[in-house]
NUZAMAR-177442 format. One record per residue (C-alpha): residue number from 1; x, y, z. Coordinates in Angstrom, 2 decimals. Layout:
BEGIN
PT,i,X,Y,Z
PT,NUM,X,Y,Z
...
REM end
This chain:
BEGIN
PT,i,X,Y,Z
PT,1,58.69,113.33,52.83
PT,2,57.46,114.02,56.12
PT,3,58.19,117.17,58.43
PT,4,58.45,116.55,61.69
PT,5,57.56,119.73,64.06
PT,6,59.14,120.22,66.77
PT,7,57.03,120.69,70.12
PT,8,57.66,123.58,72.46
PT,9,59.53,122.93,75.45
PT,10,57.65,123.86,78.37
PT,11,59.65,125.50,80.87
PT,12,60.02,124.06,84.33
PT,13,57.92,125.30,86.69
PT,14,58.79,125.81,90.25
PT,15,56.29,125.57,93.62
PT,16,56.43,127.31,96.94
PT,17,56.65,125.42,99.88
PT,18,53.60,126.42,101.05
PT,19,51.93,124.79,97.76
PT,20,54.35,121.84,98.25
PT,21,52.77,121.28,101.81
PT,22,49.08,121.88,101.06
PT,23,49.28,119.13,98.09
PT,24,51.02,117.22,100.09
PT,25,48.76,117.62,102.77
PT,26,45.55,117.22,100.69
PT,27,47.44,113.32,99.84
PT,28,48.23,112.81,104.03
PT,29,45.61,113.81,105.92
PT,30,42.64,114.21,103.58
PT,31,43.67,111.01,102.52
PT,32,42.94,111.79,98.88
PT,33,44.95,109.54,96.29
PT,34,47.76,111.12,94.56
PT,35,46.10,110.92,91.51
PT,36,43.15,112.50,92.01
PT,37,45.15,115.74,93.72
PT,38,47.53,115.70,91.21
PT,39,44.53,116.61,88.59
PT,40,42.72,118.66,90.74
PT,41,45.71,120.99,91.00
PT,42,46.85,120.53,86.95
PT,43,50.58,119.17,88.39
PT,44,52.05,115.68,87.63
PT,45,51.53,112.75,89.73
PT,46,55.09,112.22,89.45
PT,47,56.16,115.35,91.11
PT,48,53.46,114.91,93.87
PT,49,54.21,111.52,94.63
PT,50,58.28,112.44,94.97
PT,51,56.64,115.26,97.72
PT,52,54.51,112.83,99.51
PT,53,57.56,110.06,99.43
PT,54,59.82,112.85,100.97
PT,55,57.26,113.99,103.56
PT,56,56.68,111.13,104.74
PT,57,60.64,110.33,105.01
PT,58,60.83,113.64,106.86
PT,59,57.84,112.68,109.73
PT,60,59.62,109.67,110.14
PT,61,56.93,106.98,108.97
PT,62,59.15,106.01,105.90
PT,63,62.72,105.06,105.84
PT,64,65.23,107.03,103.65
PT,65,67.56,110.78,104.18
PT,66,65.01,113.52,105.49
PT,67,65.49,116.79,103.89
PT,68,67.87,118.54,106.02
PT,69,70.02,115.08,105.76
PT,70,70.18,115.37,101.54
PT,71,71.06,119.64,102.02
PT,72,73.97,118.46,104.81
PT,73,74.65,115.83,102.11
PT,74,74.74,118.29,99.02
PT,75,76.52,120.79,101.23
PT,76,79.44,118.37,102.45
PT,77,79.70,116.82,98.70
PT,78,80.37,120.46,97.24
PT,79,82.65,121.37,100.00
PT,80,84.35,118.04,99.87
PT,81,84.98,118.99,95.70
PT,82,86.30,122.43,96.83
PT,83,89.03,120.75,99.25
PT,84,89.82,118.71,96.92
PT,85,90.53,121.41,94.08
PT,86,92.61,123.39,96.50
PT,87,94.42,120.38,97.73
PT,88,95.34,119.10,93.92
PT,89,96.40,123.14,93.61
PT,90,98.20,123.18,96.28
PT,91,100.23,119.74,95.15
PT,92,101.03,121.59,91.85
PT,93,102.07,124.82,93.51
PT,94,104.50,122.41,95.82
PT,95,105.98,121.13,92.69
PT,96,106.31,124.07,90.93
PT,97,108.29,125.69,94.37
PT,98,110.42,122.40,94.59
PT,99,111.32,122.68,90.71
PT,100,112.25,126.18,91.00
PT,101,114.46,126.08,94.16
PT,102,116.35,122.93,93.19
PT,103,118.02,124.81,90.49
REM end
């Protein structure tokens, strides 16, 4: 029989975004490929390329939500759950009230 280890899982790292906009900016203006930057600073090419996509959404040269369009949309979707949590509280409060008066 074989054992089979289990890896590690590497925690998730986290970038400023100052580090964010100097890789980013290495890709853009240096005109380096993401590829190459991505190795140069040990990060994945994934991550960079999802920066680079979302830059370039932000300055306007690509189409798609620009940062401070997905926070408004994150912000609206959470308050839109709230409202609806008090609102379905609200409904059962109403029903409870109605219930108890009616007696």
């Amino acid at each position: 029989m074989s054992v089979v280890e289990e890896q590690p899982r590497r925690s998730r790292r986290s970038f400023t975004v100052e580090f964010k906009r100097d890789a980013v900016a290495m890709v853009i203006e240096q005109e380096r490929s993401i590829a190459d930057v991505a190795k140069s600073l040990g990060i994945g090419e994934t991550n960079l390329g999802n920066w680079v996509r979302q830059a370039r959404v932000d300055r306007g040269e690509r189409a798609g939500l620009t940062s401070e369009e997905r926070a408004e949309l994150t912000r609206l979707r959470r308050e839109n759950a709230q409202l609806r949590m008090e609102r379905e509280l609200l409904k059962r409060a109403t029903a409870f009230w109605v219930k108890e008066s009616g007696q």
